[in-house]
N, C-alpha and C positions, 0 to 999 in steps of 0.2 A: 799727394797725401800719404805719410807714412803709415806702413801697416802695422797696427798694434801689434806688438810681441805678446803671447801666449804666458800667460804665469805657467811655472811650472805645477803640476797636478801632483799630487803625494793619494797616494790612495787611503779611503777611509778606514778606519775598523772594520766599519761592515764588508769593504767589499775584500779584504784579507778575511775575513770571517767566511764569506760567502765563496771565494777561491779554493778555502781549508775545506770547504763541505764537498765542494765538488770534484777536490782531488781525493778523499777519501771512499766519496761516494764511487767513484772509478778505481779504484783501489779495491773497494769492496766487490763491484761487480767484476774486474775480474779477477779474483780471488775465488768468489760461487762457479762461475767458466770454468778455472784452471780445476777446481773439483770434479763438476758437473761431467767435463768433456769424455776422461777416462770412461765413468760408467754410462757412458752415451756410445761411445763404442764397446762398452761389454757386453750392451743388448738392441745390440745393432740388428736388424732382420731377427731379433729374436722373437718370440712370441711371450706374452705375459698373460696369465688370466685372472684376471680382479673379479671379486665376490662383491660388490655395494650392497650393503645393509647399514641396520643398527640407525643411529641418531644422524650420523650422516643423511641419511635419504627424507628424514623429518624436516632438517636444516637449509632455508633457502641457500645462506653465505656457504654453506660447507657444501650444499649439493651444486651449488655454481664453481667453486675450488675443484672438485672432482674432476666436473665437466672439461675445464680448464686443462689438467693432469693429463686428460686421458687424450686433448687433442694435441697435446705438446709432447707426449710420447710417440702417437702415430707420427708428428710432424719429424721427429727427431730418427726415423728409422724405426722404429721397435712396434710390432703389432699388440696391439693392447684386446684384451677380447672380455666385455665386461658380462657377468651374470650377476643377475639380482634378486634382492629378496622382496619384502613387503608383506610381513607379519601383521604390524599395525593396522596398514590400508584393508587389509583383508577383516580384520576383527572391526573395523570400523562400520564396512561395510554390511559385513554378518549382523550386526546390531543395526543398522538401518533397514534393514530387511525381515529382523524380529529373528532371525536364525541361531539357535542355540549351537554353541563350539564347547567343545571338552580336548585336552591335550592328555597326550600318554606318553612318560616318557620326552617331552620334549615336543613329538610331532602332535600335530593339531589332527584330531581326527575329522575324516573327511567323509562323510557323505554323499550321496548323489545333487544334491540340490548346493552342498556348502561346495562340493567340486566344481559347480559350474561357477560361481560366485568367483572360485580361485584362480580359475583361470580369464576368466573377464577382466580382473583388477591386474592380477599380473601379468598377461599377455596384452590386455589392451591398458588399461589407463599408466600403470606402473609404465610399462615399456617402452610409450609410447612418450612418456613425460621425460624420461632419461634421454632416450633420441633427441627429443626437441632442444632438451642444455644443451647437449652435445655436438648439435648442428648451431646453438643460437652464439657456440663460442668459435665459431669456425671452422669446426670437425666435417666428417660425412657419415652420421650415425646411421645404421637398420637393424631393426629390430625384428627380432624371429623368437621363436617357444622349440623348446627340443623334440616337439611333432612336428615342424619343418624339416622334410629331408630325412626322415626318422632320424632328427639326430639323437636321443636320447632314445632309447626303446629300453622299459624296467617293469618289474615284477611286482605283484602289491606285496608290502609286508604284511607277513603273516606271524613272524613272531621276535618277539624283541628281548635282551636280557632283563633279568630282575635285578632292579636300582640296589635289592639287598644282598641278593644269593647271589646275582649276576648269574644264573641259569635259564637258559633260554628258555621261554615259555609264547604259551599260543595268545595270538591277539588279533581282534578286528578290531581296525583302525580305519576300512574302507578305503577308499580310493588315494593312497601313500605308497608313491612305489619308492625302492630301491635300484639304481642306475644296474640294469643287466648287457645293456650292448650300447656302445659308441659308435657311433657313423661321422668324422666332423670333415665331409665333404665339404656341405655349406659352409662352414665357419673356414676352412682354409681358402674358398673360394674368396668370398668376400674380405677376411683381412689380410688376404694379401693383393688386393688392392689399394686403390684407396680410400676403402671404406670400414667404418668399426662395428665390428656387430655386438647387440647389444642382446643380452638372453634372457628369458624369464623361464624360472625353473618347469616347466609344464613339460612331462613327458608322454609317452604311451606305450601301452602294452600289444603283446604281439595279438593280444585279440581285440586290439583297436580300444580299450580303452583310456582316460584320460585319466595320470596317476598325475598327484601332488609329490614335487619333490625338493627334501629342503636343500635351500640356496645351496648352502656351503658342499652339501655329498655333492650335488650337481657340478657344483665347480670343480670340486677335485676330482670327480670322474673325468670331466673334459679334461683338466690339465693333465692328467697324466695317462690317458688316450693321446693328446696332441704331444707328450713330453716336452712340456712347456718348460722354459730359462728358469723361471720362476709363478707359485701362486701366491696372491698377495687375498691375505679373509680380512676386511676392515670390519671393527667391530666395536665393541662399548666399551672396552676393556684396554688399558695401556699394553698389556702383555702380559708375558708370565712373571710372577714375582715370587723373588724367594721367600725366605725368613722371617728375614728382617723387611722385606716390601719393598724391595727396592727390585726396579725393572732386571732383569734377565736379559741381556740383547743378542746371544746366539748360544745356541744348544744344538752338538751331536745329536743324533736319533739314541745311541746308547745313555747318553747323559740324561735326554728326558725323562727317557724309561727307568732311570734311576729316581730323577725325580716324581715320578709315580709312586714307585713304590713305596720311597722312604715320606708318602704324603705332602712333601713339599706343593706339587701340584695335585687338585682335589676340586672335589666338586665340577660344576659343568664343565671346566680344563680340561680334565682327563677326557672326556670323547672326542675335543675339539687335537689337544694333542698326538692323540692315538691316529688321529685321522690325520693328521699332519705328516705323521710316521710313515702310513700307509702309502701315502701319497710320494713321498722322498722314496720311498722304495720301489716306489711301481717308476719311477724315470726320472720323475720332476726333479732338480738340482739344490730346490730351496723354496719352505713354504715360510711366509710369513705373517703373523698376526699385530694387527695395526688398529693404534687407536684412532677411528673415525671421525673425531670428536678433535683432529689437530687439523689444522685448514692446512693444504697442500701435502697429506698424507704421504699420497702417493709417491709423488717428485720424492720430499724431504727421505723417503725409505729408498730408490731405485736411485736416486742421482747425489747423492750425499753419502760423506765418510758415515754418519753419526748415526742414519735409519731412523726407524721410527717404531719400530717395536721388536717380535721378539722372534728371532729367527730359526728355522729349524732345518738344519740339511744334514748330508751324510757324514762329512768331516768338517772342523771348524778350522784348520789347517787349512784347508782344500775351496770352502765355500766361505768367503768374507764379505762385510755387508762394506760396498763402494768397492 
């Protein structure tokens, strides 16, 4: 019996069609590598310390992107050390509880009964919910409050500038400290492991008591205690914008403060900038402010030419984002 001969096969549209997707799609992906790689060794064993707040930590898809970021950074070399906020959770709670809150300034005042409230939500449920993304996406998250280890030990504020005069004046604001001493034994213990630790701002004072501290001072006290590579503040905000609105993607510490002055940056910017400043100057290499509100923030700002918001270091010669 002779063996049928084979027609010859000409391939279809589709499967040229489908060949063109797949060579590009490999094309693309190492293209992201060939970027990726360089700033994958620029913070090699470095240490980073991320701020999680804002609309991110409201957002299932954006708080699972995070979770994401931050074990793909530990995976990749780079100690990621995350502190968090949880504003909302806290006033949400206060109002289930019937507990009145007033803010001054910014910070929430804190009473005996609202302090314990703040440290329940952000040491236990907050803290505990970020561990869990971060373990559920492959990580090894733990969670600890800056009364672990004294790592935070801070002072209550007593008095704050006026929004008008900007002269300092006296204020009870109750249990709101101000970071007075770093200790980040524990935190160098555990992330350089292999494990990520995770923070909620609760401090203490040297006479044991429990002070409210916001997110963002907390984080930049630690980074620049531990003279971190970099601090990253994700926030609600694309960055600084000039003029015309249009994003700002790296600023000198003299540049900003130029932009101070001449009011380009204004309103809540100016303390968050100022504090950016302080921060580059006490060690840290580069702070930066990132809209939380873009899914893989993190990555798209530490492993990418383009970043993702608005950078602040000592020289822009000297400090480039990728």
């Amino acid at each position: 019996m002779a063996t049928p001969v084979k027609e010859h096969q000409t391939p279809s549209a589709a499967d040229a069609a489908s060949a063109s997707a797949r060579d590009a799609s490999a094309h693309d992906k190492a293209r992201i590598l060939a970027e990726a790689l360089p700033n994958m060794l620029r913070y090699d064993e470095e240490t980073v310390v991320i701020k999680f707040g804002g609309h991110a930590m409201g957002d299932d898809e954006l708080a699972r992107a995070f979770a994401q970021d931050v074990v793909y950074l530990k995976q990749s070399g780079v100690n990621p050390i995350v502190v968090h906020g949880g504003g909302p959770q806290i006033a949400r709670m206060l109002k289930k509880l019937a507990i009145d809150s007033d803010f001054v300034n910014g910070l929430r005042v804190t009473d005996k009964p609202t302090v314990e409230v703040v440290e329940m939500v952000l040491a236990g449920a907050i803290n505990k919910e970020i561990v869990s993304a971060i373990n559920g996406q492959g990580g090894k998250a733990v969670g600890i409050c800056g009364k672990d280890a004294n790592l935070m030990i801070a002072k209550r504020i007593t008095e704050m500038p006026d929004p008008e005069s900007n002269i300092m004046k006296a204020v009870d604001i109750g249990y709101v400290g101000d970071p007075l001493e770093v200790n980040p034994h524990i935190v160098d213990v555990i992330s350089k492991s292999d494990l990520i630790p995770v923070i909620a701002p609760i401090g203490i004072s040297r006479e044991g008591e429990t002070l409210n501290i916001n997110a963002d001072t907390f984080a930049s006290a630690l980074a620049a205690r531990m003279k971190a590579k970099r601090l990253l503040l994700l926030t609600d905000v694309e960055g600084v914008l000039d003029r015309k609105k249009r994003l700002i993607e790296e600023l000198s510490v003299d540049e900003a403060r130029a932009l101070i002055r001449d009011g380009t940056i204004s309103g809540g910017m100016i303390p968050k900038i100022e504090g950016c400043i302080e921060v580059v100057e006490a060690g840290v290499e580069a702070v930066v402010i990132i809209n939380g509100k873009v899914p893989h923030a993190v990555l798209l700002e530490l492993l990418t030419d383009h970043g993702a918001g608005t950078m602040v270091g000592r020289l822009k010669e000297k400090v480039k984002k990728g």
